[in-house]
C-alpha positions in Angstrom: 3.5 -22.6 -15.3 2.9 -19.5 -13.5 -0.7 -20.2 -12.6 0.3 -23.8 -11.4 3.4 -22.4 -9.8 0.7 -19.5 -8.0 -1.4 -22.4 -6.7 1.1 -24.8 -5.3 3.0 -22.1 -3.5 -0.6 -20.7 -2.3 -0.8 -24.5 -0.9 2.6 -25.2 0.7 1.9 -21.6 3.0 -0.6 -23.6 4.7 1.3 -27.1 4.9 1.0 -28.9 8.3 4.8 -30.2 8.6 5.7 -29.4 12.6 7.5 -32.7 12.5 9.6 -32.8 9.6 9.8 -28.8 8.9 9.7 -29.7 5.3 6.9 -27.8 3.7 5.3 -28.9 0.6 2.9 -27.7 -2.3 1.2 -29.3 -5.2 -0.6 -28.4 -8.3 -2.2 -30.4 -11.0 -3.9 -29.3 -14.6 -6.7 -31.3 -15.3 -7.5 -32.3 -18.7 -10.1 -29.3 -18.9 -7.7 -27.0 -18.0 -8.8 -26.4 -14.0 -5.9 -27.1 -11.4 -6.2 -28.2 -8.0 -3.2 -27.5 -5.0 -2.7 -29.2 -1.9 -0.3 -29.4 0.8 1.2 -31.8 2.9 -0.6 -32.6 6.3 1.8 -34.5 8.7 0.6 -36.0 12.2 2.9 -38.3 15.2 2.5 -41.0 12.9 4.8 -40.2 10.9 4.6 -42.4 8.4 1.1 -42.2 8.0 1.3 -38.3 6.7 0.0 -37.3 3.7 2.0 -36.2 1.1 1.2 -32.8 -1.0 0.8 -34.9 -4.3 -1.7 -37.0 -2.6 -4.0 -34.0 -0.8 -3.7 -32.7 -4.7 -5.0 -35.6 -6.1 -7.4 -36.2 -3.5 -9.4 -32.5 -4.8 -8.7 -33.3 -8.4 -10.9 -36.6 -8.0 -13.5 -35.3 -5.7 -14.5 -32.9 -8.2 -14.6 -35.4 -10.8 -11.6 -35.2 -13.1 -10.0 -38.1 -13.9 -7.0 -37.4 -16.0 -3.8 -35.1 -15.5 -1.9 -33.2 -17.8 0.6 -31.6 -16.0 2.6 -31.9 -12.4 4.2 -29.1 -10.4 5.7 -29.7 -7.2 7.3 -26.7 -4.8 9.0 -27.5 -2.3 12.5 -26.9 -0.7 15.7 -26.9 -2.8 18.7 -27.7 -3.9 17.8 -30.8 -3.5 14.8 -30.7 -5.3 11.8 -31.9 -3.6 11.0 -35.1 -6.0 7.8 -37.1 -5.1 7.7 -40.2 -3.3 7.3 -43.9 -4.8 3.9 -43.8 -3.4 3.2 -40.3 -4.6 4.2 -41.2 -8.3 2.2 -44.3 -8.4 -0.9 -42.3 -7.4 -0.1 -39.9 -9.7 0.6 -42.8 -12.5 -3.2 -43.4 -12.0 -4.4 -40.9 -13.7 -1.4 -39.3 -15.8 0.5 -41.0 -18.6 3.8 -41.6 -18.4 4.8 -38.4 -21.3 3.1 -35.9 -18.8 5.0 -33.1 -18.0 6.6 -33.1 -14.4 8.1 -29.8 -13.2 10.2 -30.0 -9.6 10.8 -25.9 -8.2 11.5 -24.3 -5.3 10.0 -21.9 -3.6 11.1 -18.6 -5.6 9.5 -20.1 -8.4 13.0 -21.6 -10.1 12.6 -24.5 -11.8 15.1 -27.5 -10.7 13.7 -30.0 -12.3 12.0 -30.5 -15.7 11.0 -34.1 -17.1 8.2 -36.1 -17.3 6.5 -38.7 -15.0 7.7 -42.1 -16.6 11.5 -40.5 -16.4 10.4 -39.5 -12.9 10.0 -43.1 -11.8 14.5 -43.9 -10.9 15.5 -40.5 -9.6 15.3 -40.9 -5.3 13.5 -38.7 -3.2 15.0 -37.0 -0.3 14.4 -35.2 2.9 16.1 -31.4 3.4 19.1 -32.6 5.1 19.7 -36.2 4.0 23.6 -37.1 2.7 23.3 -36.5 -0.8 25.7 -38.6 -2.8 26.4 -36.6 -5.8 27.3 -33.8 -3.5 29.9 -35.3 -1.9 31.5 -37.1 -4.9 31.7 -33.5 -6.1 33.4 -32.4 -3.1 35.7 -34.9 -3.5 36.1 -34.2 -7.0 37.3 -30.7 -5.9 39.4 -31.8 -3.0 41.2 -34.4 -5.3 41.8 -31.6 -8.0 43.7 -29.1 -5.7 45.3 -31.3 -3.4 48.3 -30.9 -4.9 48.4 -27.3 -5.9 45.8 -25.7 -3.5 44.7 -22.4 -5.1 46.4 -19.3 -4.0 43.2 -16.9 -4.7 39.4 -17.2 -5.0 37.9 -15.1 -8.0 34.3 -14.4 -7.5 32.6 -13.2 -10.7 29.8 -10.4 -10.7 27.3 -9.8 -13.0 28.6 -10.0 -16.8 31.6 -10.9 -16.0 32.3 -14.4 -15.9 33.7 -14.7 -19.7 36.7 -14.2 -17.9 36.8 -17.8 -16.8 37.8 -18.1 -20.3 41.1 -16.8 -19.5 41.7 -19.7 -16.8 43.1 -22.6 -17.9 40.8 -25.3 -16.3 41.4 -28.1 -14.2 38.1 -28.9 -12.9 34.6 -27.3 -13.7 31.5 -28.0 -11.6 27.8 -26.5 -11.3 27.3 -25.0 -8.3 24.5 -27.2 -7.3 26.2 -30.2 -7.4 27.7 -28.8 -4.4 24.7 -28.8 -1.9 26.1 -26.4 0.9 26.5 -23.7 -1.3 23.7 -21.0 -2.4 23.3 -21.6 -5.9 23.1 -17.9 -8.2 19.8 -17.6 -10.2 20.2 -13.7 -11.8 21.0 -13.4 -15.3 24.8 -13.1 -16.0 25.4 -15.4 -12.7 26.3 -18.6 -14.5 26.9 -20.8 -11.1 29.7 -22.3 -11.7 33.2 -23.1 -10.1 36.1 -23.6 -11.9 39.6 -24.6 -10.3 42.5 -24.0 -12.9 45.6 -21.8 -13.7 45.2 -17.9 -14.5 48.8 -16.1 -15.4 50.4 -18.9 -14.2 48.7 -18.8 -10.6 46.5 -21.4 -9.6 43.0 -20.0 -8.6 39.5 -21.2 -7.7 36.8 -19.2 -9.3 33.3 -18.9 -8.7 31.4 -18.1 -12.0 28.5 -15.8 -10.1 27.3 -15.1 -7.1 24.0 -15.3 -4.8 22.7 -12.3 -3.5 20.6 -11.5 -0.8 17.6 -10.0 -2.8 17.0 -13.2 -4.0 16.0 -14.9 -0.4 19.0 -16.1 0.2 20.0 -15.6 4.2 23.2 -13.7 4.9 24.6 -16.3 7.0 24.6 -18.6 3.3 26.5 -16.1 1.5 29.5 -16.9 3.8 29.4 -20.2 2.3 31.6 -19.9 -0.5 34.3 -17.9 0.9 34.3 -21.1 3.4 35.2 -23.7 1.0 37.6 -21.2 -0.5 39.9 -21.2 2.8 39.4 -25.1 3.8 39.9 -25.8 0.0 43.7 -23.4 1.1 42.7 -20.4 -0.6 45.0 -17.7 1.2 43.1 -14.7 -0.4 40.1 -13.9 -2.6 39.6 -11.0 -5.2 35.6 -10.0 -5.3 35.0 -8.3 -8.4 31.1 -6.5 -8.5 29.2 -4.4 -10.9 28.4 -1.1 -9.5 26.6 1.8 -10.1 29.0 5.4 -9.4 28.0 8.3 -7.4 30.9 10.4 -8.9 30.3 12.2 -12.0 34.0 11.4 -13.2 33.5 7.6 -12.8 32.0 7.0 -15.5 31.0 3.1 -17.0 33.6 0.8 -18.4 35.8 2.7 -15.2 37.9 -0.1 -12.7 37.6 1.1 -9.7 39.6 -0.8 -6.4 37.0 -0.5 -3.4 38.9 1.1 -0.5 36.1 0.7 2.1 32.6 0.2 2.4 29.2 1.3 3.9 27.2 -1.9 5.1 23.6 -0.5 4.3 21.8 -3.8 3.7 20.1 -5.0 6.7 21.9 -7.8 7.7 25.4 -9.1 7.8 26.6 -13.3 6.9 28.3 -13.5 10.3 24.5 -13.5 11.9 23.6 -16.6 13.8 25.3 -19.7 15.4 28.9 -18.9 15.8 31.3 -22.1 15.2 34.4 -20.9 16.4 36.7 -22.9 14.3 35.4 -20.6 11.3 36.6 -17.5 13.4 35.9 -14.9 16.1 32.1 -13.4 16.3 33.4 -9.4 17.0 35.5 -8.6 13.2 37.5 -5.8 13.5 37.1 -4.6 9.9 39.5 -1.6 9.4 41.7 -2.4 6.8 39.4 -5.0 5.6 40.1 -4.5 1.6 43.8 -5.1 2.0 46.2 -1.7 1.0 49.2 -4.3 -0.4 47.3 -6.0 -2.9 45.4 -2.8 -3.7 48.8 -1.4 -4.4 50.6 -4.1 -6.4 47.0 -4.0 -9.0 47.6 0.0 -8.9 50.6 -0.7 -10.2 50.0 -3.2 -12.6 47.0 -1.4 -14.5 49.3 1.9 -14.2 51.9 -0.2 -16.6 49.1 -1.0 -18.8 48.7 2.5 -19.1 44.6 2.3 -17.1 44.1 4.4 -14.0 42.5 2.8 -11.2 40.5 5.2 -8.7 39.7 4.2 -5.4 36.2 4.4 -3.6 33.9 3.5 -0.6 31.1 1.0 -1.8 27.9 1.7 -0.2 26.1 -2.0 -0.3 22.3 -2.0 -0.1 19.6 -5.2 -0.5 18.0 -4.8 -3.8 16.9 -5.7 -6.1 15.3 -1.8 -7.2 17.5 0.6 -8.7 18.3 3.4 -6.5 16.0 6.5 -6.2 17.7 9.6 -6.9 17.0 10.9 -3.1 18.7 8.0 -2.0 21.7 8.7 -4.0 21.9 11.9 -2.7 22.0 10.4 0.6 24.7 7.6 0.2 27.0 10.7 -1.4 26.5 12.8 1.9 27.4 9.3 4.1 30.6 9.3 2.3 29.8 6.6 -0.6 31.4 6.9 -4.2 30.1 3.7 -5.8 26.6 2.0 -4.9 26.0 -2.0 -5.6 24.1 -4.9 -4.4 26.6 -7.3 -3.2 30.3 -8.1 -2.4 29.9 -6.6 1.3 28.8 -9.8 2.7 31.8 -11.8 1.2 34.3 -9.3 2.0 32.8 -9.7 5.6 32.9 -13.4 5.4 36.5 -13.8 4.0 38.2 -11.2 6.4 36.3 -13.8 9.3 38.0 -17.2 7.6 41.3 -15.7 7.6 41.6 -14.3 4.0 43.3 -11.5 2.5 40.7 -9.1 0.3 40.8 -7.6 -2.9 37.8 -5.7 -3.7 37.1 -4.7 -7.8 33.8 -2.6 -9.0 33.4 -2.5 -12.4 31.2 0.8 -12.8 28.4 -0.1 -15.2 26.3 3.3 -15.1 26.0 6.3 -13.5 23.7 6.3 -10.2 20.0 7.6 -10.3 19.5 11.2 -10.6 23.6 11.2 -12.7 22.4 9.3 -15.6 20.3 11.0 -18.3 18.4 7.5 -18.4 16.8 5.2 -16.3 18.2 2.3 -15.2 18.1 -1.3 -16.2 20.1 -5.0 -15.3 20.4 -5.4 -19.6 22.5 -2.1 -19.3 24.5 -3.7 -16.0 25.4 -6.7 -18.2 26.3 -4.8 -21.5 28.7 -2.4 -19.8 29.8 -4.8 -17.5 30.7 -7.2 -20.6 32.6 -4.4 -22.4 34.7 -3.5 -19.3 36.1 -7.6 -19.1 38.4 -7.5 -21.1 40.5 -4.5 -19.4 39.7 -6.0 -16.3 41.2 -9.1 -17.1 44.6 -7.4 -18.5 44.8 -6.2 -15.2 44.2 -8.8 -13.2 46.7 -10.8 -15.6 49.3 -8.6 -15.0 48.7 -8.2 -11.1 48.1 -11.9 -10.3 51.8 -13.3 -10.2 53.0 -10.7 -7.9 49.2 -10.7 -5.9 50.0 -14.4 -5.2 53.2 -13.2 -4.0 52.1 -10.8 -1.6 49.0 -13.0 -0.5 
């Protein structure tokens, strides 16, 4: 997989596509094991281009192989990029139908995994072509909280989306059935929404998040938070695992983020502005909003938990933070450090919505923590700290919705 996966991208870098945009790469295996890439070469007769399966097979012949055992496509997704009826009739030359078909995109995840005789109903598509499932699952959503819109958004960080467990659940769907959104591909990021009831308060909750370290623009990120206010979220609570910069925060700590330091290069409001969305220049003092801050104080406080409060210093990712660099967000003012969350509170305070911003501290920052620093580590303490987390939000939420 990773040599064919090597190949194919190595091919779609040099694809000739000024017409459609829509770069392509493709790799075969050869029966004795040699593979063979090509691209897809497009010219003003449009029709007449050559597809990347087909400048792949072309090499694989001229060399003198005659049989395939294995297909790997790259190209642009969600969708995924699935070979044309033309290209999978060429390729049915010299493959059987039980060879193995793979479908990724171009950060190497895998979309699609069947086999080229199953290949033969599914429908190819160009990048920006109405997809049908998409928007029966929009519809789907629209349908299910038409007549209780939800009152907050929940997004999920890493380890913590067992709490969906909690929700009592309407109406589940993958992320990628919904084609506008960027779909989450980090372990502990299960992509999922769910629209239910939680403490008696009807929410919409993302199970993960996207980040920008995985090559996702900043302006996509906004995305979510989007279909959180048309869907009449009036709210959203971003929760985030985090790494502290205060000795006396230590994991397993709840911490309500108070501000924040924007240190990661880029910022979702970046681009075309559509003014119906909301204004280009944010004000953003009082962005994480002081009432609802207050009223979850207050509820963890009757639990008998104390809350502190921080600044969360935001950078890109995805490396673990050098000890100097610590140093350096302490002296900017930063008591927590974490790799997302900024861009959504950014988004949501643009749309209109109310924010409520929760680290979970999973570790000590580099240089405070006797050991070096790992995502397995992030996930574990981010896990343990769920279940307090979620007793807080359950006893914060009716009177959140209240105040929201």
């Amino acid at each position: 997989m990773n040599a064919l996966f090597a190949a194919a991208a190595c091919a779609r870098a040099h694809a000739w596509a000024p017409y459609s945009g829509f770069a392509v790469g493709a790799a075969l295996r050869a029966a004795s094991g040699r593979i063979f890439s090509g691209c897809n070469v497009e010219n003003a007769a449009y029709p007449l281009s050559q597809c990347a399966e087909a400048s792949a097979l072309g090499t694989l012949v001229a060399a003198g192989e005659r049989r395939i055992v294995e297909i790997l496509v790259v190209g642009e997704g969600p969708p995924p990029c699935l070979p044309c009826g033309g290209c999978r009739q060429r390729l049915a030359e010299f493959a059987t139908s039980e060879v193995p078909i793979r479908i990724a995109d171009p950060r190497g995840r895998v979309l699609v995994e069947t086999t080229l005789g199953a290949l033969l109903p599914l429908p190819f598509r160009l990048r920006g072509e109405p997809r049908s499932e998409a928007s029966h699952a929009l519809a789907q959503l629209r349908e299910a909280v038409s007549a209780e819109p939800p009152v907050f958004a929940v997004v999920f960080g890493s380890g913590l989306s067992k709490l969906a467990e909690r929700i009592t659940p309407i109406l589940s769907l993958a992320v990628r059935e919904l084609s506008d959104l960027p779909v989450p591909a980090v372990e502990g990021h299960p992509g999922r929404i769910t629209y239910g009831r939680w403490a008696g308060v009807p929410v919409l909750c993302f199970l993960g998040r996207a980040h920008l370290y995985e090559g996702h623009p900043a302006r996509a990120l906004a995305a979510p938070l989007r279909l959180a206010r048309e869907l009449g979220c009036r709210a959203v609570i971003l929760t985030s695992a985090t790494g502290s910069l205060r000795a006396r925060i230590g994991p397993g700590r709840l911490v309500l983020v108070s501000d924040h330091l924007n240190l990661q290069g880029s910022n979702p409001l970046v681009g075309p502005q559509d003014a119906h969305v909301g204004p280009r220049f944010l004000a953003l003092d009082g962005l994480y909003d002081e009432t609802l801050r207050a009223v979850t104080r207050r509820a963890a406080e009757r639990l008998g938990l104390e809350l502190e409060e921080g600044v969360l210093a935001a950078v890109l990712g995805p490396c673990f933070e050098t000890p100097a660099e610590i140093r350096m967000l302490r002296a900017l003012g930063a008591d927590l450090v974490g790799m997302s969350l900024v861009p959504e509170a950014i988004a949501a305070r643009q749309c209109g919505l109310k924010v409520l911003g929760i680290a979970v501290v999973t570790n000590l920052a580099a240089g405070l923590s006797p050991h070096s620093l790992s995502h397995a580590e992030t996930l574990a303490e981010a896990g343990a700290a769920a279940d307090r987390l979620a007793a807080v939000l359950e006893a914060a939420l009716p009177e959140l919705a209240r105040c929201a």
